[in-house]
C-alpha positions in Angstrom: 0.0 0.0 0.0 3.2 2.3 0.7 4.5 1.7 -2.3 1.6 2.6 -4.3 0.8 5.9 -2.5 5.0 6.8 -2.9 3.8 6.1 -6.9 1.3 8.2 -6.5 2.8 10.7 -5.0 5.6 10.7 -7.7 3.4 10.7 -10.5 1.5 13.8 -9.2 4.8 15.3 -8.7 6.3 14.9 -12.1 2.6 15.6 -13.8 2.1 19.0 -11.8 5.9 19.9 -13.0 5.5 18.8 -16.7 2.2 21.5 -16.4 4.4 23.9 -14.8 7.1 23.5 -16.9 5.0 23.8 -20.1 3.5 27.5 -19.0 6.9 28.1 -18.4 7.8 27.9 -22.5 4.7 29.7 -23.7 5.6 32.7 -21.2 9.6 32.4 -22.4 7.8 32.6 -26.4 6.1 35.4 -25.5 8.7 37.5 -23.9 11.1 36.4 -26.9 8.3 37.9 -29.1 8.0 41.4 -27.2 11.6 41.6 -27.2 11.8 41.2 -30.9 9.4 43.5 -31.8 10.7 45.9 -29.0 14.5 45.3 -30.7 12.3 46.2 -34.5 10.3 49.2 -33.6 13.2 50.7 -31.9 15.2 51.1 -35.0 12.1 52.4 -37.1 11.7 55.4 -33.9 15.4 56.5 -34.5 14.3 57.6 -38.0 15.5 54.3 -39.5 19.3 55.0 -38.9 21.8 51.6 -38.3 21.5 51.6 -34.3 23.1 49.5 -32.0 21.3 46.8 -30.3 22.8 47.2 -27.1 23.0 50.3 -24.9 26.8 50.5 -23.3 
């Protein structure tokens, strides 16, 4: 009976990770996006000129 609640246990574990983990990559897409299109529209609001992508 120990056994199977320890398997139990585990599986809810490694199921409400996997879950967790999976919102994890749709948030990290997201953010890649905005910070693309943050990096694209910066360049077109300096009048177009060759910019640099970083700021030091």
């Amino acid at each position: 009976m120990l056994v199977i609640a320890l398997v139990l246990l585990l599986a809810l574990i490694l199921g409400g990770a996997g879950f967790a983990l999976h919102w994890l990559w749709i948030i990290a897409g997201i953010v890649l996006v905005v910070w693309l299109l943050g990096f694209l529209f910066r360049g077109v609001a300096e009048g177009g000129a060759r910019s640099r992508w970083y700021r030091w």
